[in-house]
ROVOTOR-477862 format. One line per 5 residues: for each residue x, y, z of C-alpha. Coordinates in pm, 1 decimal. Example, Ala and Ser with C-alpha at 12.3 -4.5 7.8 and 13.67 -1.06 7.14 Angstrom:
2
1230.0:-450.0:780.0 | 1367.0:-106.0:714.0
END
This chain:
302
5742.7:18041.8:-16155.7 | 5370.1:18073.5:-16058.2 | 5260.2:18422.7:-15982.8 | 5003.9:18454.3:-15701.4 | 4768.6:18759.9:-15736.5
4452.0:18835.9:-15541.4 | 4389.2:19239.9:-15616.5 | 4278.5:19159.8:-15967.3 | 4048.0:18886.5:-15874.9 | 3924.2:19084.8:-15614.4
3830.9:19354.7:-15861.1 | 3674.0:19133.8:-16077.3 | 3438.9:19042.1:-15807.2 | 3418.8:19384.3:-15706.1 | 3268.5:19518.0:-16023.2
3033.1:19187.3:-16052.5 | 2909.5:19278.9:-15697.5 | 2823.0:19620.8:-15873.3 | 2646.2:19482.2:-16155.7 | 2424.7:19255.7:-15885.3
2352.0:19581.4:-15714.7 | 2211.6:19769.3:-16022.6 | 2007.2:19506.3:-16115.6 | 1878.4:19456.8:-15748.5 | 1815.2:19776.4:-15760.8
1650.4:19827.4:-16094.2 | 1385.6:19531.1:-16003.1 | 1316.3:19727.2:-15628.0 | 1251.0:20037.4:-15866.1 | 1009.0:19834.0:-16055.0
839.5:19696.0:-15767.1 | 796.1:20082.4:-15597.8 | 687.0:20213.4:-15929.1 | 503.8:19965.4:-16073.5 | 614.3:20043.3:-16434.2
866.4:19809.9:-16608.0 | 1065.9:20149.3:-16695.1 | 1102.8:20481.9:-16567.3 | 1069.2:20631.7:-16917.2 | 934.7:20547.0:-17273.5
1319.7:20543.7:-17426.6 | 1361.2:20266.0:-17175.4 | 1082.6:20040.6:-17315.5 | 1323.7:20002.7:-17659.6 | 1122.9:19935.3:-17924.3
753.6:19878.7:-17778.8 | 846.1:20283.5:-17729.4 | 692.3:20359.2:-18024.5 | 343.7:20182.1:-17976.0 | 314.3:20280.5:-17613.1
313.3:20655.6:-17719.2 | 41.4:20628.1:-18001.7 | -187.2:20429.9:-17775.2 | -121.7:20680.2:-17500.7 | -215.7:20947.8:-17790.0
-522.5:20752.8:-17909.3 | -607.7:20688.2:-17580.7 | -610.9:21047.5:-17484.0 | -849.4:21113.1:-17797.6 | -1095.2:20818.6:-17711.9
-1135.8:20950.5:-17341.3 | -1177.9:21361.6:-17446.7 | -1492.0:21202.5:-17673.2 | -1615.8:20973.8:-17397.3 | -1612.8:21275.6:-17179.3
-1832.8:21468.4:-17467.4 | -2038.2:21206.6:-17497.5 | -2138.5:21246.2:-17094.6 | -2165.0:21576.0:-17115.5 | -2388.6:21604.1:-17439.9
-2611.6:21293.0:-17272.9 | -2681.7:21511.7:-16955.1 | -2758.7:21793.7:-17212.5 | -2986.2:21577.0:-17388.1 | -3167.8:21482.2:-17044.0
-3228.5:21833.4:-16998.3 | -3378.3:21873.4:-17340.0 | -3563.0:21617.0:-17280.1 | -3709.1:21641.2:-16921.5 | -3855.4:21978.4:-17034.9
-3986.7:21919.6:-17340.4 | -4200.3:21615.6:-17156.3 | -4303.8:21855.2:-16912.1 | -4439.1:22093.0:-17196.0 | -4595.5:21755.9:-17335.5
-4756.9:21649.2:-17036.7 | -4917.5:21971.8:-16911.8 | -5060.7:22060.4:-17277.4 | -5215.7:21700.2:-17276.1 | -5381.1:21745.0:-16895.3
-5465.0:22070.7:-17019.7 | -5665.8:21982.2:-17314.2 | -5823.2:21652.4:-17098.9 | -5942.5:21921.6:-16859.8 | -6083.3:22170.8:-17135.1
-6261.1:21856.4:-17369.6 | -6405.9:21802.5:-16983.2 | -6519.4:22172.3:-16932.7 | -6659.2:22148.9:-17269.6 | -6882.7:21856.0:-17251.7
-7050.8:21920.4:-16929.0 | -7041.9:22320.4:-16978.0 | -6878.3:22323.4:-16613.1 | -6540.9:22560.0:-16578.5 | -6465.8:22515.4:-16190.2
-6122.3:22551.9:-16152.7 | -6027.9:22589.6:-16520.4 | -5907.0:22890.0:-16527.4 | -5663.7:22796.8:-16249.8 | -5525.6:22529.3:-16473.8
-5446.0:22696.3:-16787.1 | -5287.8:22911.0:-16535.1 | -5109.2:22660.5:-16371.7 | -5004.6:22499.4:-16744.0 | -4867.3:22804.2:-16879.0
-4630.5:22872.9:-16592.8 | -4488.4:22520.7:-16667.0 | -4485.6:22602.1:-17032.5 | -4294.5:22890.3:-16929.7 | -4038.1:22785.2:-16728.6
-4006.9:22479.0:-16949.1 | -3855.0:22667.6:-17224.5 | -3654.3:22911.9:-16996.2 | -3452.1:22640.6:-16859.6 | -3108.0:22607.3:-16831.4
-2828.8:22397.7:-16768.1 | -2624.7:22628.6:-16602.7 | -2442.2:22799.8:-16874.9 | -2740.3:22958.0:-17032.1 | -3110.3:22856.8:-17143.4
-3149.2:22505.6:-17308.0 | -3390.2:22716.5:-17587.2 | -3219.7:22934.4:-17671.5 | -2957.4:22885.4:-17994.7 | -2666.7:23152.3:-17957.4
-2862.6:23389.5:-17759.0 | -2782.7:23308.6:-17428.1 | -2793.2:23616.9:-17273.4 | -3155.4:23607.5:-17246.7 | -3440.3:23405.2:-17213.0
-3604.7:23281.4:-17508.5 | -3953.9:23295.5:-17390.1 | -4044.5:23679.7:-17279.8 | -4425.5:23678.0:-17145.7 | -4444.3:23656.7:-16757.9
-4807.5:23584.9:-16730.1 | -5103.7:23450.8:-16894.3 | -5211.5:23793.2:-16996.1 | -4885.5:23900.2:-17139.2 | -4961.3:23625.0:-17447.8
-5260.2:23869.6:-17565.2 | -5230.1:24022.0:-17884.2 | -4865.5:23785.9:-17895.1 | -4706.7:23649.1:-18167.7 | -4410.9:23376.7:-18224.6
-4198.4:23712.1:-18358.3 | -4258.7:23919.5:-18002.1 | -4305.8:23655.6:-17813.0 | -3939.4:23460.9:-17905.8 | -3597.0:23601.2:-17856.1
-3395.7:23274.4:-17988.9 | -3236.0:23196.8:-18339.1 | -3199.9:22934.2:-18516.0 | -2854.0:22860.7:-18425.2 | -2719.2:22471.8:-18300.5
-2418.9:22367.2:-18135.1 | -2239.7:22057.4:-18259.5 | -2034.0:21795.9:-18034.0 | -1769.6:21546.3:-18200.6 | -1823.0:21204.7:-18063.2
-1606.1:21004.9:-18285.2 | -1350.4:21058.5:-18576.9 | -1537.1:21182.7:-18856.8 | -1877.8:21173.0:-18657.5 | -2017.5:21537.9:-18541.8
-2414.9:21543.7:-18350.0 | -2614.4:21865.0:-18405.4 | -2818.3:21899.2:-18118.2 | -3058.0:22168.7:-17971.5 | -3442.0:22283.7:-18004.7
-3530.9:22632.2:-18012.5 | -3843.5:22828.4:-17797.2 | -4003.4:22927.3:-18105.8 | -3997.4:22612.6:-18280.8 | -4078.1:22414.0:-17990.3
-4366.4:22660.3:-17845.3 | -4526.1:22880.0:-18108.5 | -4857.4:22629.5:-18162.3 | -4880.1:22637.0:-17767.3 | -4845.0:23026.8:-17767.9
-5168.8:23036.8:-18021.4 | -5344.9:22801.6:-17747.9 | -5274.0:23047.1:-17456.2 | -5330.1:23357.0:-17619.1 | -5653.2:23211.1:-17724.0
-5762.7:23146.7:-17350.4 | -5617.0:23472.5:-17275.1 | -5803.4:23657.4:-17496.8 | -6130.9:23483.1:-17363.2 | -6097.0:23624.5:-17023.8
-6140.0:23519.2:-16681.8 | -6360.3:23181.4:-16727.9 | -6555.3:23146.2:-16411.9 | -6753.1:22837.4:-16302.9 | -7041.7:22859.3:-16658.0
-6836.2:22991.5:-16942.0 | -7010.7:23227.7:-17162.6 | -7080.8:23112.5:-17554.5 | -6752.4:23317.7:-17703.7 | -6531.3:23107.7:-17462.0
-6698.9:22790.2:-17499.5 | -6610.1:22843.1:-17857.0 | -6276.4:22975.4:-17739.3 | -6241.4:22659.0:-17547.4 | -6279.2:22456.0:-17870.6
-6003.9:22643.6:-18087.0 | -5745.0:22640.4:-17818.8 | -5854.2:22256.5:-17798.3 | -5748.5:22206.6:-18146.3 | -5443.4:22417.0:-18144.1
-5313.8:22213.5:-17898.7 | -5394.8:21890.3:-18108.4 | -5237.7:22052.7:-18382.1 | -4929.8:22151.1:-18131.6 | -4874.7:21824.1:-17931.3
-4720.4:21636.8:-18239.3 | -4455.3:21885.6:-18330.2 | -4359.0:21866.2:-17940.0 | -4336.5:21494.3:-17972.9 | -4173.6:21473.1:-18247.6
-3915.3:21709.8:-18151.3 | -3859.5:21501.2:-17835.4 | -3811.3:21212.1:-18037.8 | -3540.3:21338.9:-18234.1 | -3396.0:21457.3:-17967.4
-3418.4:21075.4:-17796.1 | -3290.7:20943.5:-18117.5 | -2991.2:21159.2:-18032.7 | -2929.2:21095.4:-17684.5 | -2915.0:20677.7:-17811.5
-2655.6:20800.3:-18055.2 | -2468.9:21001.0:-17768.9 | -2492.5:20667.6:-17535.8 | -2408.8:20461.5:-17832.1 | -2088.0:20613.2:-17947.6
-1987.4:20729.6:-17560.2 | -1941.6:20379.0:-17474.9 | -1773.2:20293.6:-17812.7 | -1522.6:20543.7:-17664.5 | -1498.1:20392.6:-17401.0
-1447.6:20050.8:-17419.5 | -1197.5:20174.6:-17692.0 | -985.3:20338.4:-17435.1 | -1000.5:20039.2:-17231.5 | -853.6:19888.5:-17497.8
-575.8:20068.0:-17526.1 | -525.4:20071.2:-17174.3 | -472.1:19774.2:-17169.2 | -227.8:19744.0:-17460.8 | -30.9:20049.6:-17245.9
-40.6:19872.0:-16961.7 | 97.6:19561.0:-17118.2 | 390.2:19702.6:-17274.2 | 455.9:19972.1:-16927.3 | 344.1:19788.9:-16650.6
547.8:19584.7:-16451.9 | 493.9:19169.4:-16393.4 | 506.7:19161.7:-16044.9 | 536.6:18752.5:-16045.3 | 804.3:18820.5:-16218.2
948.6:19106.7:-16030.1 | 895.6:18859.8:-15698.6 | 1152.1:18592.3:-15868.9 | 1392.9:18810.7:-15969.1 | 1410.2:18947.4:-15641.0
1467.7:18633.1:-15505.2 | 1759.3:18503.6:-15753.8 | 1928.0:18813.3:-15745.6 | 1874.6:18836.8:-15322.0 | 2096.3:18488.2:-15353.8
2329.7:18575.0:-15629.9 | 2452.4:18907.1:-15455.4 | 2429.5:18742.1:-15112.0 | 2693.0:18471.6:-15264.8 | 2880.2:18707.5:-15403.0
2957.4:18887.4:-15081.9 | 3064.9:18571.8:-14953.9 | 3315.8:18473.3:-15199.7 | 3443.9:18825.1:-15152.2 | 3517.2:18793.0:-14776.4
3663.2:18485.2:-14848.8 | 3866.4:18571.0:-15100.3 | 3971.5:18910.5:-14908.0 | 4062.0:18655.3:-14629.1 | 4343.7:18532.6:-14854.9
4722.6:18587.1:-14808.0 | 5008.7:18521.4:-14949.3 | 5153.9:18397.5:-14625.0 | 4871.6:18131.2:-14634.9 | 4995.0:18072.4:-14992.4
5332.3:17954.5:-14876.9 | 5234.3:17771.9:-14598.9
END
């Protein structure tokens, strides 16, 4: 005798419907996300990879943002230490002048004028304290006010910073020293202006004792100038370094972005033709549900 049975059939389907669902589902999840998973565990055993890139990744971006942050330092360092540069050398153009046609109009103004740049120069800051200053941030490294204050001065009364430098890791096992301090960038300049200070007020015919006074501070700036440039070219050697290994860091973090996004992110070509099969596969599988729910076994013995 042939048995004729429909529940279990139907519950067959049933569950197979279910399956469709979850899957349908699971892509639709993908496509709103984005991600091929909603977790790492889910990723099985790329898992493993994905979370040491992520870690790497992490590290490579923390010293690409160092790197930025020590190059804007380094601009700093540098747009000041030009400025001292450049007003020491139109300073000593402007006293070799006064000195070879014995005229001083105006001079006096611009030693003025180049020793408030001088100063400010090496009280700068960059917002957390002064660029000259080592560990002593809690007060400018460069005390005179005026001209007249740098009479009598020396680089001990003159200098409040120390000799300490900060230090910035860029890369595994690569640490830049960076910094100048007042003292070391200014004392040769500080013997130039106390020497026009302690000349006096130099009116439009200078008197013998500051014509000769014009010629030492001459040469203490020569002798000054090169330890300022050279100073500002270690300190461009650096920033190149800082540039150098900041976009090592980064293109290494691109890297492993991408290798993250390759094993997390979701194909959505992929995701667009599995929607489609399983659209049709649970769309015929409702169908041969009704139809089979349609089924009797009074048709049956018809």
């Amino acid at each position: 005798m042939i048995r004729v049975a429909t529940i279990p059939l139907q519950r067959t389907l049933s569950g197979a419907i279910q399956q469709a669902q979850q899957r349908l589902a699971a892509t639709q999840l993908q496509l709103t996300s984005g991600k091929k998973a909603n977790d790492l565990a889910a990723l099985g055993t790329e898992a493993g990879r994905t979370l040491s890139a992520r870690t790497l990744r992490s590290t490579q971006e923390a010293q690409s943002s160092s790197a930025r942050a020590l190059g804007t330092t380094l601009s700093l360092y540098d747009a000041n230490i030009t400025t001292i540069d450049e007003s020491s050398a139109t300073l000593r153009q402007k006293i070799m002048t006064a000195i070879g046609t014995g005229q001083t109009q105006g001079l006096q103004g611009s030693i003025a004028g180049a020793f408030d740049q001088f100063r400010a120069a090496l009280n700068a800051g960059d917002g957390s304290g002064p660029l000259f200053a080592g560990a002593q941030t809690d007060k400018i490294p460069f005390k005179p006010q005026t001209l007249a204050d740098t009479v009598g001065a020396t680089a001990a009364t003159a200098f409040t910073n120390d000799g300490v430098r900060a230090t910035a890791r860029l890369s595994d096992g690569v640490d830049v020293t960076y910094g100048v301090g007042a003292s070391e960038l200014g004392t040769g300049m500080l013997a130039a202006f106390r020497t026009l200070a302690e000349a006096g007020t130099i009116g439009e015919t200078p008197t013998a004792a500051q014509l000769d006074a014009l010629k030492t501070a001459m040469g203490q700036i020569d002798a000054a100038l090169p330890t300022v440039r050279a100073l500002n070219a270690e300190n461009g050697r650096k920033q190149a370094e800082t540039e150098s290994l900041g976009t090592r860091a980064d293109e290494r973090a691109n890297l492993l972005s991408e290798l993250i996004s390759t094993n997390e992110d979701a194909d959505y070509g992929q995701i667009a033709s599995d929607l489609s099969q399983q659209q049709t596969v649970l769309r015929a599988s409702y169908s041969v549900f009704t139809q089979l729910s349609s089924l009797s076994l009074t048709q049956y013995l018809k």
